[in-house]
C-alpha atoms as one frame of an Amber mdcrd trajectory, in Angstrom:
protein
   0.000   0.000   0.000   1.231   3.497  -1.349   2.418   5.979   1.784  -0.131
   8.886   2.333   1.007  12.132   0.109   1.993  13.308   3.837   4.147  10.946
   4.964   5.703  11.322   1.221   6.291  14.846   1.449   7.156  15.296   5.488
  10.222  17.521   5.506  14.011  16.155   6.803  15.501  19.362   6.826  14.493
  22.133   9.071  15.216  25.246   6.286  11.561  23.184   4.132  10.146  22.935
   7.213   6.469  25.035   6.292   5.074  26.821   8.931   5.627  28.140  12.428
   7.375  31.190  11.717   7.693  32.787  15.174   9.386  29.182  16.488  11.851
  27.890  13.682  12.007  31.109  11.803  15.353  32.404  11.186  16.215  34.769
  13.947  13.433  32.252  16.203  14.406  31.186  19.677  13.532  27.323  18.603
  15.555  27.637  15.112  18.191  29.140  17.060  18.501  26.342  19.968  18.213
  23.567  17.130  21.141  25.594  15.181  23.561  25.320  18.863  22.811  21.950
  19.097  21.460  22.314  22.694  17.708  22.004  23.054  16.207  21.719  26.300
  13.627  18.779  27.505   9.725  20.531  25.394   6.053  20.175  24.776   5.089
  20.769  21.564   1.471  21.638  22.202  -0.813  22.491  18.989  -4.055  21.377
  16.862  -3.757  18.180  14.811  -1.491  18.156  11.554   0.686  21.306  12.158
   4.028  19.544  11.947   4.901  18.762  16.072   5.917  15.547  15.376   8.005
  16.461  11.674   9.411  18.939  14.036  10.697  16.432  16.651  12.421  14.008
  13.586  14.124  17.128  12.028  15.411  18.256  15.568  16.816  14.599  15.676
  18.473  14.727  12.053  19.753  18.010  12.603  21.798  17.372  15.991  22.332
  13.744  14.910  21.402  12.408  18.553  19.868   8.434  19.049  16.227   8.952
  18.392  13.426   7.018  20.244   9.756   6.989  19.946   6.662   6.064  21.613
   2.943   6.606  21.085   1.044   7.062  24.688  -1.525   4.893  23.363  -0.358
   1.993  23.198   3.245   2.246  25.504   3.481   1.762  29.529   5.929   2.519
  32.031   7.732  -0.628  31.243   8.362   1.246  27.560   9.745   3.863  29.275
  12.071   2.492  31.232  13.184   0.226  28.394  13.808   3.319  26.490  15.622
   5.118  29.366  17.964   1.948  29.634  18.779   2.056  26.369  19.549   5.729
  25.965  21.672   5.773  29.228  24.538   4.265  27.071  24.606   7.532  24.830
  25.455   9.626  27.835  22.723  12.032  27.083  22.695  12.167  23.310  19.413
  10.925  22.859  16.076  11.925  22.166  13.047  10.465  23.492   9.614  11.778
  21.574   6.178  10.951  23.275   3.011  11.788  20.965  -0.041  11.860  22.473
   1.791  12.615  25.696  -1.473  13.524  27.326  -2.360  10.106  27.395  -0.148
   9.438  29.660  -1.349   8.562  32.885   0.485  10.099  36.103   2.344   7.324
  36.908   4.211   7.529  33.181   4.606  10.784  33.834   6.085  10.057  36.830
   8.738   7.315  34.809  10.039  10.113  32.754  11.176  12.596  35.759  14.624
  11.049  36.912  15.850  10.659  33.247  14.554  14.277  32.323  16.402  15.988
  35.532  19.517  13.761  35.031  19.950  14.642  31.282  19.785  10.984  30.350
  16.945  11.953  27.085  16.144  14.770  25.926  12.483  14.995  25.865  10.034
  15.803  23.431   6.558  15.238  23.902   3.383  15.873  22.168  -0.163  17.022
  23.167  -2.960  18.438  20.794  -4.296  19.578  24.801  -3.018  22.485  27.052
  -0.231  20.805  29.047  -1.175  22.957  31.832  -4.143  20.163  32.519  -2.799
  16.837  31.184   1.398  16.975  31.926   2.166  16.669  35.697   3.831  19.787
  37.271   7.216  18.063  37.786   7.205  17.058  34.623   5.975  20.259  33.036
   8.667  22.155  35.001  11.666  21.144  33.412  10.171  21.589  29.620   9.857
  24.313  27.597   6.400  24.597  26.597   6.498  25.586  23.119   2.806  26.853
  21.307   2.342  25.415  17.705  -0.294  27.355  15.607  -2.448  26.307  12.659
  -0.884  26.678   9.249  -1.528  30.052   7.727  -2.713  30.129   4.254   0.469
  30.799   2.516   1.829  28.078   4.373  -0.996  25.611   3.121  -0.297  26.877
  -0.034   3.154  25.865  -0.272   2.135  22.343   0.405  -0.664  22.206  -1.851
   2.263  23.112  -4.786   4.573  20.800  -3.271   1.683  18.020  -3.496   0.888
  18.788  -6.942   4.387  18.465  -8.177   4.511  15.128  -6.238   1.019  14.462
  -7.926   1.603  15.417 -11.622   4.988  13.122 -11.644   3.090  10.672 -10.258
   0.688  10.016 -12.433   2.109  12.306 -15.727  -0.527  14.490 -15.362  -0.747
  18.492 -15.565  -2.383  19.680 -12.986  -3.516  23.398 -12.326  -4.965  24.880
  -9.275  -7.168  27.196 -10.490  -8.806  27.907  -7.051  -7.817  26.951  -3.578
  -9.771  28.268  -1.126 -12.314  24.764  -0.593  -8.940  23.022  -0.088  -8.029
  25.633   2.584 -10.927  25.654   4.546 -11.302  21.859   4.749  -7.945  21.867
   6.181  -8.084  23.934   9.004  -5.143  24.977   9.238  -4.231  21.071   8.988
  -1.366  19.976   6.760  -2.530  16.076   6.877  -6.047  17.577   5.711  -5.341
  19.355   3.096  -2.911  16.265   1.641  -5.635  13.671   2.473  -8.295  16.468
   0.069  -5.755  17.054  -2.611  -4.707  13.400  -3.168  -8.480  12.373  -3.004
  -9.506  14.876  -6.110  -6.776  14.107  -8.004  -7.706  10.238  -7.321 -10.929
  11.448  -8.377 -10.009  13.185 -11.576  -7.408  11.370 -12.729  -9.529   8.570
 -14.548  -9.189   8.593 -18.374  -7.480  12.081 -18.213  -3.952  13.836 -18.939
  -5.073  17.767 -17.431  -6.792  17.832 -13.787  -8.317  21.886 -13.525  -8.676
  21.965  -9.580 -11.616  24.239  -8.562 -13.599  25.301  -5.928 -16.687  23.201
  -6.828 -14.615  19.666  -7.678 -13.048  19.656  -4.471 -16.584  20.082  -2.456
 -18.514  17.583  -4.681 -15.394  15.476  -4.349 -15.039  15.475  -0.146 -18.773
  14.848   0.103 -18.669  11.783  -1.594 -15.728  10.380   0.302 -16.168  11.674
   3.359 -16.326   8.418   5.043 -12.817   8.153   3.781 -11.710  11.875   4.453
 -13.073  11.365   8.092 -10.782   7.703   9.208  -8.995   8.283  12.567 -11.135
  11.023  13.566  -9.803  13.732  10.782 -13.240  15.736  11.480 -12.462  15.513
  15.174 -13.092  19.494  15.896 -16.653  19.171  13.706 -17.646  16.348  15.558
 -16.984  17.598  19.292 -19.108  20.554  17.846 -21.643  18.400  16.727 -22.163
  16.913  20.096 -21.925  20.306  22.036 -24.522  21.881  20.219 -26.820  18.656
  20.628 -26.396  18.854  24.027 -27.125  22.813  23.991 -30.195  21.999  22.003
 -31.512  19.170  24.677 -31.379  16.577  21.981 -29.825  13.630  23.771 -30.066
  11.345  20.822 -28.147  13.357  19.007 -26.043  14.035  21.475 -25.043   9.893
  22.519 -24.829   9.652  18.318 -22.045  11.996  18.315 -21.204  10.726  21.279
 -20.357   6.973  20.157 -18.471   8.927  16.553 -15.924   9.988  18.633 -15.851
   6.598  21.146 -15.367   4.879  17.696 -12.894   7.317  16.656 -11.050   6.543
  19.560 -11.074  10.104  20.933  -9.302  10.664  24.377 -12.139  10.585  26.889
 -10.693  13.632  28.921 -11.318  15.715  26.635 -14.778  14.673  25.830 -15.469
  14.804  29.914 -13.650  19.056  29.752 -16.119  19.944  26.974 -19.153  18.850
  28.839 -17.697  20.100  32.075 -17.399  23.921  30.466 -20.928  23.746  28.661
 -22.356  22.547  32.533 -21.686  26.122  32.999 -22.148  27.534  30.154 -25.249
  26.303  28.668 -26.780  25.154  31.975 -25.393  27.705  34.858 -27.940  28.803
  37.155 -30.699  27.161  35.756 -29.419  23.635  37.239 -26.288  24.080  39.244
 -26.232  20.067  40.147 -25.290  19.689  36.731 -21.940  21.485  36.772 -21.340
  19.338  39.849 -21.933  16.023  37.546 -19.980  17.106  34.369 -17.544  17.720
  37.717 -17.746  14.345  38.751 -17.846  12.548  35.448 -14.492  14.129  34.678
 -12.822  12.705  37.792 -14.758   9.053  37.615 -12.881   9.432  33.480  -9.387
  10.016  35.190  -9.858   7.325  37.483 -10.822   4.658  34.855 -10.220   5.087
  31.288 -11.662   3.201  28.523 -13.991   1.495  27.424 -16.124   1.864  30.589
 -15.582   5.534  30.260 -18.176   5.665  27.614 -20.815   4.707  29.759 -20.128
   7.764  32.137 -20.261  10.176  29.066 -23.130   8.775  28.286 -24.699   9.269
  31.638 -23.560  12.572  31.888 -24.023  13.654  28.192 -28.268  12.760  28.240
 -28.554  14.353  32.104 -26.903  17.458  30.359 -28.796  17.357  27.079 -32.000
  16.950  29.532 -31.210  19.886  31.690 -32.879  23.185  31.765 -31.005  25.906
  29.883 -29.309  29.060  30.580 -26.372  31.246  29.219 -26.749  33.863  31.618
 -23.768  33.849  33.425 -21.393  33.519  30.516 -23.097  36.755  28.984 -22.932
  37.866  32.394 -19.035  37.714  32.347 -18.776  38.523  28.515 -21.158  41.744
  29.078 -18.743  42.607  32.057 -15.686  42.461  30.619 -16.948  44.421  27.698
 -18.465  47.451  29.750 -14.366  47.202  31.347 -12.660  47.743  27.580 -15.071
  51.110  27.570 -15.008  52.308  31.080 -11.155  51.556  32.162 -10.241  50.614
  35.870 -13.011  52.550  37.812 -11.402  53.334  41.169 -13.063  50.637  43.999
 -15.199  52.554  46.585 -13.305  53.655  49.470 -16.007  51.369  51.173 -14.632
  48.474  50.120 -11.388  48.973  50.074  -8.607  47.454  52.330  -7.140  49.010
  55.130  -3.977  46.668  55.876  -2.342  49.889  57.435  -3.215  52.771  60.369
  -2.411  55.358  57.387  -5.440  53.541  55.466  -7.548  53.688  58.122  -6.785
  57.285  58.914  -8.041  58.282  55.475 -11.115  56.738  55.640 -10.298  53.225
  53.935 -13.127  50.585  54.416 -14.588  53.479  57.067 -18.274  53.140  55.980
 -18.232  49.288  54.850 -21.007  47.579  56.600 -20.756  43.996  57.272 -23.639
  42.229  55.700 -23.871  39.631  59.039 -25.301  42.231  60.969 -27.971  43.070
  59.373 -31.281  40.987  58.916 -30.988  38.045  56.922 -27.590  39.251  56.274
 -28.030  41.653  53.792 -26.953  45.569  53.634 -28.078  48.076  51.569 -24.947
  49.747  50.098 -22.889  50.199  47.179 -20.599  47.843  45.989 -20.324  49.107
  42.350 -17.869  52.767  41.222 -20.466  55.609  41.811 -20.104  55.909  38.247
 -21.745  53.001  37.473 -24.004  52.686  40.029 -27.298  50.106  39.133 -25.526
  48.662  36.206 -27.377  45.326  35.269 -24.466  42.525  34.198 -26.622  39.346
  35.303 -29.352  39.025  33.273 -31.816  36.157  34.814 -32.756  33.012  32.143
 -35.921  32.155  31.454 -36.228  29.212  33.819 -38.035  28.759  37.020 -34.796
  28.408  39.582 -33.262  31.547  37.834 -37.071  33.114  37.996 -36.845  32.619
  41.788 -32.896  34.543  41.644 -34.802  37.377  39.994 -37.575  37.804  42.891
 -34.904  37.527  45.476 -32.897  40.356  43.358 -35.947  42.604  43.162 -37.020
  41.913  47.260 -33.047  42.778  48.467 -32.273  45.744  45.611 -36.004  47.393
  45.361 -35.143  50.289  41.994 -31.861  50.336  42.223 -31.495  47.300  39.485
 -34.250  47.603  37.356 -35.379  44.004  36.643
């Protein structure tokens, strides 16, 4: 079987390396550690198909160093120490790459640490997810973290000429691209994308023909019909977690365990199913059912604790309680409207009310002078201001139209009378 056109065209030399200007550009801090020959221990943390692990075989090449590799899917701790073993005997001059690292539980985390510190590998690992959640904070510590962006559209560019070269030679075909903006949004930024899309039109179009004209209009008609194929090993993985977010936002829970089971199939990483549910729980539900941030809570630890396949079952749970749930955005446009009325207003001074008064000086000029503490009043409230005077009675919180958040509004109106005009 024929290698994909981007295994065929991944770059061994870090000057065709496409992409990621402001890390392996020329005057770059990455291009110029590579160029020394002394890289530290890194995370390579970006979206699928944006060169992290092209990046971690050229940084190999380049300094010539023993090169290992292991996928977090399907390698233990035993792996790891193999791997450490082995490299000891290069006194430090090899490489150990990780993909996936996020996959690794704490415990291979933990494997990696001594060999790290000591300078027996150099590590590179990884993650299409924010190592600030999913790499342990030993670990984390002694990398440098570096942020890996989706291709720009010159970038994609470049490969789609580089393909077509590949392509035409191939096959003795001319091939023209007469428009390439269907290839670019399909990729997404994704270098693997828009390889899989060009090599499946020109599959496409080759039949009984010596000139392929790519447009616009042959690449759509030509994804549709082999999307099944476009779509193996979870390519549409950002569509599909968007699929199943807005099912659950529109309390369709058969739509939402259908997208659900797509990305079980797909073999997506269950932690990251479990984090998108646990930020819509606030989201798209807030206020109106606070139990069920406190479940998307609790299916996220249950996932840590036991990992496929009876993970799936949890997300399920969770993913129909969700979909059930009453709605309400109100506190994310309660934040969003906030921070918006900041970016026009600037830093309002805090009322000397409420201010602190760590020092006599403070205290002297009046600093938290008038505050009155809300406990000694009946049913602990106090009528005062806690907003700038120049704002004063500014509405951020706007109640949703459910009964719990109906009940907030009441209790609003009983404590705050005029002064927020519900």
């Amino acid at each position: 079987m024929a290698a994909p056109l981007a295994e065929l065209l991944r770059p061994e030399k870090l000057d065709d390396y496409i992409g990621q200007k402001h890390l392996v550009g020329k005057d770059a801090i990455l291009y110029k550690s590579i160029k020394s020959g002394n890289i530290p221990s890194m995370i390579l943390w970006g979206p699928p198909g944006v060169g992290k692990t092209t990046l971690a075989n050229i940084i190999s090449k380049t300094l010539n160093k023993e090169f290992y590799t292991l996928s977090a899917v399907s390698s233990g701790v035993k792996e790891v120490r193999n791997v450490i073993k082995q490299a000891a005997i290069f006194d430090g001059n090899a490489i150990l790459f990780i993909d996936e690292i996020h996959r690794f539980s704490k415990s291979q985390q933990d494997s990696l640490l001594n060999a790290v510190e000591k300078g027996i590998i150099s590590l590179i690992g990884a993650t299409t997810e924010n190592p600030s959640f999913e790499v342990i904070s030993p670990l984390l510590s002694r990398c440098q973290v570096y942020i890996l962006k989706n291709l720009e559209a010159e970038d994609l560019i470049k490969l789609l000429k580089n393909g077509i070269k590949l392509l035409a030679n191939k096959f003795d075909l001319s091939i023209e691209l007469k428009e390439h903006e269907a290839l670019l949004r399909i990729s997404g930024g994704d270098a693997r994308k828009i390889y899989n899309a060009l090599e499946l039109v020109v599959y496409q179009e080759k039949t009984n023909k010596s000139e392929i004209i790519i447009t616009n209009d042959i690449v759509l008609n030509c994804i549709q019909e082999n999307l099944a194929i476009y779509d193996k090993q979870g390519e549409m993985h950002y569509d599909i977690i968007s699929a199943f977010i807005k099912s659950i936002r529109g309390s369709d829970p058969n739509a939402a365990v259908y997208w659900l089971a797509r990305m079980v199939e797909g073999g997506e990483d269950p932690k990251f199913i479990a984090r998108r549910m646990l930020i819509l729980a606030s989201e798209d539900i807030g206020n109106a059912n606070p139990n069920a941030l406190l479940l998307a809570n609790t299916c996220m630890d249950a996932v840590n604790k036991i990992g496929w396949p009876e993970s799936r079952i949890l997300l399920s749970q969770t993913a129909i309680y969700l979909a059930n749930s009453a709605k309400s955005n109100s506190s994310y446009t309660a934040i969003n409207d906030a921070q918006q009325f900041i970016h026009k207003t600037g830093n309002l001074p805090v009322p000397i009310q409420l201010r602190n008064a760590p020092t006599k000086l403070m205290k002297d000029i009046g600093y938290g002078k008038e505050y009155m503490y809300s406990h000694n009043f009946e049913g602990n409230f106090s009528d005062q201001e806690f907003l700038p005077e120049d704002i004063s009675g500014t509405i951020f919180y706007q109640p949703g139209n459910n009964s719990r958040e109906h009940s907030e509004k009441e209790i609003i109106k009983k404590r705050w009378g005029k002064k927020y005009k519900y």
